[in-house]
C-alpha positions as CSV (number, residue, x, y, z in Angstrom):
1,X,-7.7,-50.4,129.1
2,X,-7.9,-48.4,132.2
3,X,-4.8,-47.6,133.4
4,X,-2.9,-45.8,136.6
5,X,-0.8,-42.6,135.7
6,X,1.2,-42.4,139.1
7,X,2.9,-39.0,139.1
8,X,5.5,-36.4,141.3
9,X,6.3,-32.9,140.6
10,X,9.6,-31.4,141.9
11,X,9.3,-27.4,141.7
12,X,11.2,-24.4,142.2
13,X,8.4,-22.9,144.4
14,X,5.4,-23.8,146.6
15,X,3.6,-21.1,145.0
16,X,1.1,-22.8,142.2
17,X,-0.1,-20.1,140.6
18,X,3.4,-18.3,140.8
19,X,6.2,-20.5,141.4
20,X,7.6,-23.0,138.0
21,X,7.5,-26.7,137.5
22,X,11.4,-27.7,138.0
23,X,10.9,-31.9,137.6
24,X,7.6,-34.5,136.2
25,X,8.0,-38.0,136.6
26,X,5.6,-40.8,135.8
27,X,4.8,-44.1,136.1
28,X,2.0,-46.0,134.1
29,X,0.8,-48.9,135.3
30,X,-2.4,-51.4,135.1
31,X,-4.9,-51.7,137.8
32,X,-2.6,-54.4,139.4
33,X,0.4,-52.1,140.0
34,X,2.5,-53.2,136.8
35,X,4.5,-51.0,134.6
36,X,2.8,-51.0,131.1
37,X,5.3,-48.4,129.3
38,X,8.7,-46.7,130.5
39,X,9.2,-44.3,133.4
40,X,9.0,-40.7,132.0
41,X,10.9,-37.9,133.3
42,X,11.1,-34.4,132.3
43,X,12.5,-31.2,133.2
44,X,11.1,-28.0,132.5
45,X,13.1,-24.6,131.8
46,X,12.8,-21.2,132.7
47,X,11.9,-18.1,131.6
48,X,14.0,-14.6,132.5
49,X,10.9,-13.1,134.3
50,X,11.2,-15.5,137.1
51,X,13.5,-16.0,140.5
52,X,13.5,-19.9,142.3
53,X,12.8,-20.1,145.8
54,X,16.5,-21.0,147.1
55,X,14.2,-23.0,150.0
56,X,13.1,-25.3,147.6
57,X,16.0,-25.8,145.5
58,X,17.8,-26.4,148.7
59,X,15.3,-29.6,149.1
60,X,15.7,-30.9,145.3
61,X,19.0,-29.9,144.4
62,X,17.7,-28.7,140.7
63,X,19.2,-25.6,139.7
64,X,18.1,-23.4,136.9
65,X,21.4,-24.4,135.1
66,X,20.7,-28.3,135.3
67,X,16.9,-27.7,134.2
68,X,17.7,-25.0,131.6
69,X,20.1,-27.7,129.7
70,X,17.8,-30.8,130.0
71,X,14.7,-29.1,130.0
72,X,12.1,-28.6,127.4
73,X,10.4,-25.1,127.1
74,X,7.9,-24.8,129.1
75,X,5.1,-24.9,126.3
76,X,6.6,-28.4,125.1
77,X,6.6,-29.8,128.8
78,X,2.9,-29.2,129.7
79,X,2.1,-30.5,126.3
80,X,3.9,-33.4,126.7
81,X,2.1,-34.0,130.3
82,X,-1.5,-33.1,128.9
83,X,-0.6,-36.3,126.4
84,X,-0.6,-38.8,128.9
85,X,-3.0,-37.8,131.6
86,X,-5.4,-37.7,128.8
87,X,-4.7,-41.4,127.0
88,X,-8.2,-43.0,127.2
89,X,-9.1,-44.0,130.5
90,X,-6.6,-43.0,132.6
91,X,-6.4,-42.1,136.5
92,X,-3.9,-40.0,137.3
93,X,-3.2,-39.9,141.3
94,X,0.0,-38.9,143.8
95,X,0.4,-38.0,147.3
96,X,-0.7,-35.0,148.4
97,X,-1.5,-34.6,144.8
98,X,-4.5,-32.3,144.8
99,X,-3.8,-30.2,146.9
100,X,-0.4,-29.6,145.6
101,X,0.8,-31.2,142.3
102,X,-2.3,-30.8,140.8
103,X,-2.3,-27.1,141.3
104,X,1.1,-26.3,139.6
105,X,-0.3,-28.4,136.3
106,X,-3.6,-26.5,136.5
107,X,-1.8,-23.2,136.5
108,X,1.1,-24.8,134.0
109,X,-1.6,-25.5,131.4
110,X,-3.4,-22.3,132.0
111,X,-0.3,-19.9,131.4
112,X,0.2,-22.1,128.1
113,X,-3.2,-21.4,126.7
114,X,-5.0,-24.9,127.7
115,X,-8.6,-25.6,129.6
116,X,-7.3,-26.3,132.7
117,X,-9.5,-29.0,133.9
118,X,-9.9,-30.8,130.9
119,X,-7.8,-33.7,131.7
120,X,-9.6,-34.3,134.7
121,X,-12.7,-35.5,133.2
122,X,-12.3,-35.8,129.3
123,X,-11.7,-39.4,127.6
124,X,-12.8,-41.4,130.8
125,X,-9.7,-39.7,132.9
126,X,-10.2,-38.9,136.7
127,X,-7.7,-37.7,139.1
128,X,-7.2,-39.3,142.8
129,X,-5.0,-38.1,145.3
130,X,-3.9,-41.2,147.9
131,X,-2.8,-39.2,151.0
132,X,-6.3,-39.2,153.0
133,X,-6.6,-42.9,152.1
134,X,-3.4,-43.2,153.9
135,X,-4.8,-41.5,156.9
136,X,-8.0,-43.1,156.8
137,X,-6.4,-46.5,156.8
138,X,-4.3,-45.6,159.9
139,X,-7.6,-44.6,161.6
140,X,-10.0,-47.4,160.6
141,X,-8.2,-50.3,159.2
142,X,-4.2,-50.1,159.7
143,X,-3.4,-54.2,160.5
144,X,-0.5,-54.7,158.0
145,X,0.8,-51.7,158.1
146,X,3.4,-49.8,160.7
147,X,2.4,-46.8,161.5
148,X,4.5,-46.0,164.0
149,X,7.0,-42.8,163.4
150,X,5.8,-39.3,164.9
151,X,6.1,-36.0,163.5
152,X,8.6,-34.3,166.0
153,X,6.1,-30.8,165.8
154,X,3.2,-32.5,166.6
155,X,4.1,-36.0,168.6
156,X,1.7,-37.0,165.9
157,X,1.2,-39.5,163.1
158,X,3.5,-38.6,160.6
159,X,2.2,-39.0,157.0
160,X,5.3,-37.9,155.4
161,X,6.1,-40.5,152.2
162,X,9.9,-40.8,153.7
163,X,8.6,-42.1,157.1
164,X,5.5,-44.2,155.8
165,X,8.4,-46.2,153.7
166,X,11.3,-46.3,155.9
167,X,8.9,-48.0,158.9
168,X,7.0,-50.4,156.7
169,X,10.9,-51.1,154.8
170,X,9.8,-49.7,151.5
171,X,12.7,-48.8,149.6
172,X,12.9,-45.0,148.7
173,X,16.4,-44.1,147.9
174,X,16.7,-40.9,146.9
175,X,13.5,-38.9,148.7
176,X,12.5,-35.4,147.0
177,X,13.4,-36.8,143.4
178,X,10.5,-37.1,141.7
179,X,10.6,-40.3,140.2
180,X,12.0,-42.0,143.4
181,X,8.8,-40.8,145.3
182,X,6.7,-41.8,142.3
183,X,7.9,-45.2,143.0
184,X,7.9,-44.9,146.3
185,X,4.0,-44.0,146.4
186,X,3.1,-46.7,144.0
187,X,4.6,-49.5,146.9
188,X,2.6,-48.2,149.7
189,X,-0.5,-48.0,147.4
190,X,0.5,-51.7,147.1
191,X,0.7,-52.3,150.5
192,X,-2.7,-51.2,151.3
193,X,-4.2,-52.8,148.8
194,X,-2.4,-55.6,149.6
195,X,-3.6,-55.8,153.2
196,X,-6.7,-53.6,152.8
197,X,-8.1,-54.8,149.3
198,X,-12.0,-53.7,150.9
199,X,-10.8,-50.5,151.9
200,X,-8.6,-49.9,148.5
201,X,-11.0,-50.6,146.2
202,X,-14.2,-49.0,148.0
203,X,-11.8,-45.6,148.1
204,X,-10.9,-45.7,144.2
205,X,-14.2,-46.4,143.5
206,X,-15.4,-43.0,145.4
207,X,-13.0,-41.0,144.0
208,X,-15.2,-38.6,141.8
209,X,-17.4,-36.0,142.9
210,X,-20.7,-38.0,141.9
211,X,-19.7,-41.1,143.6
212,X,-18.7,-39.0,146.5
213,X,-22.0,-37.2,146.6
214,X,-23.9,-40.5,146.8
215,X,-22.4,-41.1,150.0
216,X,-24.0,-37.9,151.6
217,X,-27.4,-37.2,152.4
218,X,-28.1,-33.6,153.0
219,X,-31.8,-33.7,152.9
220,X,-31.9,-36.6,156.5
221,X,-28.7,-35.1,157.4
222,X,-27.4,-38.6,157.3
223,X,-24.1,-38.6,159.6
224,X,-20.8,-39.9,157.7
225,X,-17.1,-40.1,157.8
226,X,-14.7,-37.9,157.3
227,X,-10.8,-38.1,156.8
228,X,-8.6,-34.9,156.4
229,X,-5.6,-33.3,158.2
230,X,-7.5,-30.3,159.3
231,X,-8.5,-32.8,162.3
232,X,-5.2,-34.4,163.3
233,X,-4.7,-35.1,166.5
234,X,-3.4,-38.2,168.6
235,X,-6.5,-40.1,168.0
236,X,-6.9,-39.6,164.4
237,X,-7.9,-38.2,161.3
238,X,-11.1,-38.9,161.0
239,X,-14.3,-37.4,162.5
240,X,-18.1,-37.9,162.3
241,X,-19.9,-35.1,160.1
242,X,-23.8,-34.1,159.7
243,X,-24.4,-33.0,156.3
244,X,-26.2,-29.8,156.1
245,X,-26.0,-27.8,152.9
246,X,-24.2,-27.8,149.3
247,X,-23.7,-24.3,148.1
248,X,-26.2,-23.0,145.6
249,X,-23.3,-20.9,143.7
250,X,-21.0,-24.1,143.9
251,X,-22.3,-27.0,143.8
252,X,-19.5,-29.2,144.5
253,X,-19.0,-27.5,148.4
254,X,-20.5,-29.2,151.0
255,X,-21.0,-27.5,154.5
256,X,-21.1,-30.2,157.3
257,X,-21.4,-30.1,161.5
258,X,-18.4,-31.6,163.3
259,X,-20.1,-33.9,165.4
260,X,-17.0,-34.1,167.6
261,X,-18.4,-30.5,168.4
262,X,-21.1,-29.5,170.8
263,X,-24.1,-27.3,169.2
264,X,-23.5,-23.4,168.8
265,X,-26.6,-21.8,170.9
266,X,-25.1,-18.9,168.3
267,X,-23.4,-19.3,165.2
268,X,-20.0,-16.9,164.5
269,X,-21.2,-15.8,161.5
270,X,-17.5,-14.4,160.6
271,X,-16.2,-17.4,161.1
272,X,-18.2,-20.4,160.8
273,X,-15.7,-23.1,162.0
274,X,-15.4,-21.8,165.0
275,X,-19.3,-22.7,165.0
276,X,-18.1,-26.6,164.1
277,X,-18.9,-26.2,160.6
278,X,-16.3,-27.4,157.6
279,X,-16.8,-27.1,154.2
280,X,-15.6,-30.4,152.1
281,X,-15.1,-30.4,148.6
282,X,-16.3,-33.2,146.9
283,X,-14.7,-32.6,143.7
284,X,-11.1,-32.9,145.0
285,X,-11.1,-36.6,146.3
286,X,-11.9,-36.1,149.6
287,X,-12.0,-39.4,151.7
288,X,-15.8,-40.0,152.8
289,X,-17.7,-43.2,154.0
290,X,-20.3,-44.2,155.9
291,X,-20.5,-44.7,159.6
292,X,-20.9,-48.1,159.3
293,X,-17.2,-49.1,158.1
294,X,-16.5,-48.3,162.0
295,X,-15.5,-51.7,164.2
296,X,-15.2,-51.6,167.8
297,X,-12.0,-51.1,167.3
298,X,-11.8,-48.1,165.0
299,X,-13.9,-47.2,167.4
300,X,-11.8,-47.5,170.3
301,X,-9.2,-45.4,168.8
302,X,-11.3,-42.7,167.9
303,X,-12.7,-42.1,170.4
304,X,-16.6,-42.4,169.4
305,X,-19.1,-45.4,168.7
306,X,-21.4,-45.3,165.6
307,X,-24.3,-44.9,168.2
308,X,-23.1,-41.4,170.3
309,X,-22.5,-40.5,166.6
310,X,-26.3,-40.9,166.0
311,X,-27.4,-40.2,169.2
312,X,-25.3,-36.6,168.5
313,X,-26.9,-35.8,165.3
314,X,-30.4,-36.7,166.8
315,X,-30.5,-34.1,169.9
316,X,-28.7,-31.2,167.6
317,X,-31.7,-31.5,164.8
318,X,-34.2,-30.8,167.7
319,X,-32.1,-27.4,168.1
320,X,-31.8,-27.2,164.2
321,X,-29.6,-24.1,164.7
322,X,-28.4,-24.4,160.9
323,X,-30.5,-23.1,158.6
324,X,-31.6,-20.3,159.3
325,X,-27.6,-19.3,158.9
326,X,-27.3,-21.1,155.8
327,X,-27.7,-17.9,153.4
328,X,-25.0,-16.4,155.4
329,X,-22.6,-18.4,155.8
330,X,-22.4,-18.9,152.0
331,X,-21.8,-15.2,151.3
332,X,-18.9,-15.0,153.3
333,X,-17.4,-17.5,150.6
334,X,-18.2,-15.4,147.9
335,X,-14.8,-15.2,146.1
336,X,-12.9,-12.1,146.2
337,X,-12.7,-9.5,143.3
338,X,-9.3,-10.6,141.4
339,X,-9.8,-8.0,139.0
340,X,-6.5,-5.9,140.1
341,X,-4.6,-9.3,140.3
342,X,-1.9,-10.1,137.5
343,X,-3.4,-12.4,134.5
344,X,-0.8,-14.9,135.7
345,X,-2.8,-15.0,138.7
346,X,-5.9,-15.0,137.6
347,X,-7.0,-19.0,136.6
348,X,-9.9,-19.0,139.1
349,X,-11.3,-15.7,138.0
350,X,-13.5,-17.7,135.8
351,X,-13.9,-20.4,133.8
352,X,-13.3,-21.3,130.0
353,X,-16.1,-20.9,128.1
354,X,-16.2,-23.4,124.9
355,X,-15.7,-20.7,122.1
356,X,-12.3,-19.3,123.7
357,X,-11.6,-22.8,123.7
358,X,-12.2,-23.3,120.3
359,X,-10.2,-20.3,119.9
360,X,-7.5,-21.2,122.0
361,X,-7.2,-24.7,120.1
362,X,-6.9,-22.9,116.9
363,X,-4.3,-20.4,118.2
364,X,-1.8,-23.5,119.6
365,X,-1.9,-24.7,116.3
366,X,0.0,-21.4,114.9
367,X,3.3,-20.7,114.5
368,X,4.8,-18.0,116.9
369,X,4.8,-15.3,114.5
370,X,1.2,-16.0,113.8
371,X,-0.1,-15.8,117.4
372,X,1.5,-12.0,117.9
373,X,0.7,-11.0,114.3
374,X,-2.7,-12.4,114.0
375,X,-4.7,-8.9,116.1
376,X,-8.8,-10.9,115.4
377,X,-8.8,-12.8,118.3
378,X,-11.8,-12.1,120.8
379,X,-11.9,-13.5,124.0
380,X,-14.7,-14.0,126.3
381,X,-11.7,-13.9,129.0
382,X,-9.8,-10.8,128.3
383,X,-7.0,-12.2,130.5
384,X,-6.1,-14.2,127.7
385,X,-4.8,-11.6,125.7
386,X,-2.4,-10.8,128.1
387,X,-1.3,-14.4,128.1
388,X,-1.2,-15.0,124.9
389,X,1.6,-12.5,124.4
390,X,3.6,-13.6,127.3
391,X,3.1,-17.3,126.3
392,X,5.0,-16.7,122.8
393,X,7.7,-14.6,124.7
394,X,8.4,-17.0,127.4
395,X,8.6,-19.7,124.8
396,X,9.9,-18.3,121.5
397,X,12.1,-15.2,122.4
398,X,13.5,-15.9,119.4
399,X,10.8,-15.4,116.7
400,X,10.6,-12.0,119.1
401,X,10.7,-8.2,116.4
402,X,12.9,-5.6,118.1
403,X,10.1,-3.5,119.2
404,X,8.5,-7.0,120.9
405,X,11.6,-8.3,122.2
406,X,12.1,-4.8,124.2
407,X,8.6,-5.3,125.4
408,X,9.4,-8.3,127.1
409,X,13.0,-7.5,128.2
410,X,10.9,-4.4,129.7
411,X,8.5,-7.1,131.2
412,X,11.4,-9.3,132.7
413,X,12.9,-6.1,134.4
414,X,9.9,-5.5,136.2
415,X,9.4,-8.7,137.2
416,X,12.7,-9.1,138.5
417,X,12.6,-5.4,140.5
418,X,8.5,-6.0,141.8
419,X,7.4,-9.2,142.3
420,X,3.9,-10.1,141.7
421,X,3.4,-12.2,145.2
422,X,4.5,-11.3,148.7
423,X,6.1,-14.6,148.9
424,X,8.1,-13.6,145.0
425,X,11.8,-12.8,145.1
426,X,13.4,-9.2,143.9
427,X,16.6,-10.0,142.6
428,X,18.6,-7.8,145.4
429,X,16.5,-9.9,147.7
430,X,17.0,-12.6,146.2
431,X,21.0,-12.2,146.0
432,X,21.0,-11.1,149.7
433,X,19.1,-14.4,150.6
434,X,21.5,-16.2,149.0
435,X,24.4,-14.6,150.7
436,X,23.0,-15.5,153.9
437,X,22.7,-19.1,153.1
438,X,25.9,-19.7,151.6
439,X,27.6,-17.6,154.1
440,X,25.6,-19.5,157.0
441,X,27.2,-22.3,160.0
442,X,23.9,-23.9,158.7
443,X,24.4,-24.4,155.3
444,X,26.0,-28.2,154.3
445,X,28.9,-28.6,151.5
446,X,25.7,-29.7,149.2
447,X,23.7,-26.7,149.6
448,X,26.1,-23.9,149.4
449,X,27.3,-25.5,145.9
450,X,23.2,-25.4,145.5
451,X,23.6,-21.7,146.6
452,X,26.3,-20.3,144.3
453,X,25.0,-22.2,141.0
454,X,21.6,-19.6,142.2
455,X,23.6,-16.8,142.8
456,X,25.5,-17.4,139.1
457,X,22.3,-17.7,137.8
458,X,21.1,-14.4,139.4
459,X,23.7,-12.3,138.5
460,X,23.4,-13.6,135.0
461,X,20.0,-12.9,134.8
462,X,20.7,-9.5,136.6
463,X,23.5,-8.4,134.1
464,X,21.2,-9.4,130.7
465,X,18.0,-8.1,131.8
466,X,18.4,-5.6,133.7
467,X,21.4,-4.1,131.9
């Protein structure tokens, strides 16, 4: 049975590939919005080699105290996640989910030794990501639905999950816990479907990258839709595009005109969206559809009619300033050398190849001891015996040897004294911030308790690893 696996992260950090998982909460549920098993909820503890952002624990209220006593290790939690967003055809989908929740359990699985991507994709499982339907339905088909709070930045739209369910009376207690908002997303995926069903099922449908791609055609330069907070602005979120190019290294990035945009009689080849071009990635759920969904009132609020949108892409391919440029602006997306980043860094360096899989599989199944004693693993992906070793400490100091166990306490200091990101806390920094903040006008009764559970948990960190 296909089933939904709606899903929230709380963390300690907005950092993905840096920053740790603090709360996961889910909610499985059949294609008609009906809970099929429990709610899960899990916390996830941390490791000595690693500060919170006092920012974001300011927002949740989960301290490294609560999570480190009703958390599972971190090689448990993942585990435990990777379960149930790979149960048979499953779709597991949040808000703002791929651009942010995603990431931390791509980066989660990765430090603990799994493919990365595999439970996108393997069993039947897909991921969506409802955020951009949400816009999308503001901009072409919003009857039913309030839209009608601002963003107090912007004068704007706002898209936030705590305003979306306060103006369309959606009940959403306790905001920034992650099962609240799990339920909270589920209702206003509800609503829409409720009083959008056409423009529900059509999205869900063209989730996946191959669906997605057979909305484009590249070759006539067939003008589409597209919906994304890169355009937001008082009219909308959604613009016409001209398809003009997939890149040959990555197949899955489009390059597209803004036909919003007049023409370039010269392309900025240093930065091509100053020239009006954007670059869409079909394999993370963008919302796409064809011109044709447009109604005279979509249209009206828009700001453009399905036949300037035509007209538009007509009197630009009699300039066809494109491709000639199209070599060049795909080699100034040629990824950067991460070869002097940290491993912990590094999970878009490459990707898995099947026999470190393998080899990865049959190293999970070891006990501790094993993994650090075993010395005839080859990797393709040399990163990965640098992980492996810090995967064992994080999770089983205990099976540590002296000479290991000094290793890593060696490790922790340094971690603590030079962060491995600009946006990663020293410790004195780290204790200074939080000084500031509980000593701040500012700071409510809530947060400074917040604050001195952190600063407890620095100095306790402080005085065992780096005594």
């Amino acid at each position: 049975m296909k089933t939904l696996l709606w899903y929230d992260l709380e963390t300690f950090g907005t950092n993905s590939k840096y920053d740790r998982i603090a709360q996961f909460a889910a909610i499985r549920t059949d294609m008609d919005f009906n809970a099929v098993s429990k709610p899960i909820v899990l916390y996830s503890k941390l490791t000595p080699d690693y500060l919170p952002n006092p920012e974001s624990c300011k927002i949740t209220h989960i301290t490294p105290q609560f999570a480190n006593r009703n958390g599972l290790i971190e090689e448990e939690f993942i585990k435990r996640i990777r379960n149930e967003m790979l149960v048979e055809d499953t779709i597991t989908l949040g808000y703002n989910s791929v651009a942010f929740d995603d990431e931390f359990i791509r980066n989660t699985l990765y430090r603990n030794l799994y493919d990365p991507y595999e439970r996108e994709y393997m069993n039947g499982c897909s991921r969506y990501d409802i955020i951009d339907l949400v816009r999308a339905t503001r901009d072409l088909r919003p009857n039913g639905i309030v839209f009608d709070i601002k963003n107090p930045e912007t004068g704007r739209t706002s898209f936030k999950l705590t305003d979306l369910t306060k103006e369309n009376n959606i009940e959403h207690i306790d905001a920034h816990d992650a099962l609240s908002d799990v339920r909270a997303t589920i209702s206003v995926a509800k609503l829409i479907r409720e009083k959008q069903r056409q423009l529900w099922d059509f999205a869900l449908e063209h989730r996946g990258k191959i669906k997605i791609a057979s909305l484009i055609d590249e070759k006539k330069h067939t003008p589409f839709l597209y919906t994304s907070s890169k355009f937001s602005s008082e009219r909308g979120n959604t613009h016409p595009m001209m398809p003009l190019f997939y890149n040959k290294e990555r197949p899955t990035e489009l390059y597209a005109f803004d036909l919003l945009k007049e023409a370039p009689e010269e392309m900025d080849l240093y930065d091509y969206e100053k020239s009006g071009i954007v670059k869409i990635s079909i394999n993370r759920c963008p919302f796409i559809a064809p011109i044709k969904v447009l109604t005279k009132e979509s249209e009206r609020r828009l700001g453009f009619s399905k036949e300037e949108i035509i007209s538009k892409r007509d009197e630009i391919l009699k300039k066809n300033p494109f491709d000639y440029y199209s070599l060049k602006v795909q080699a100034l997306e040629e990824k950067q050398d991460s070869n002097k980043s940290d491993v912990d860094l590094k999970i878009y360096s490459s990707f898995i190849t099947k026999r470190d899989k393998a080899t990865l599989e049959r190293i999970r199944a070891m006990s501790p001891k094993e993994k650090l004693n075993t010395k005839e693993f080859l990797f393709d992906n040399d990163s990965y015996h640098a992980l492996l070793w810090r995967q064992v400490c994080r999770n089983h100091p205990e099976s540590l040897e002296k000479e290991e166990l000094d290793k890593w306490k060696n490790f922790c200091s340094k971690r603590l004294l030079i962060p491995i990101t600009e946006d990663g806390y020293s410790i004195d920094r780290y204790m200074r911030k939080l000084d500031e903040l509980i000593d701040s006008v500012d700071t409510t009764a809530e947060d400074k308790i917040t604050f001195i559970e952190l600063k407890k948990y620095g100095k306790a960190l402080k005085d065992k690893v780096l005594s």
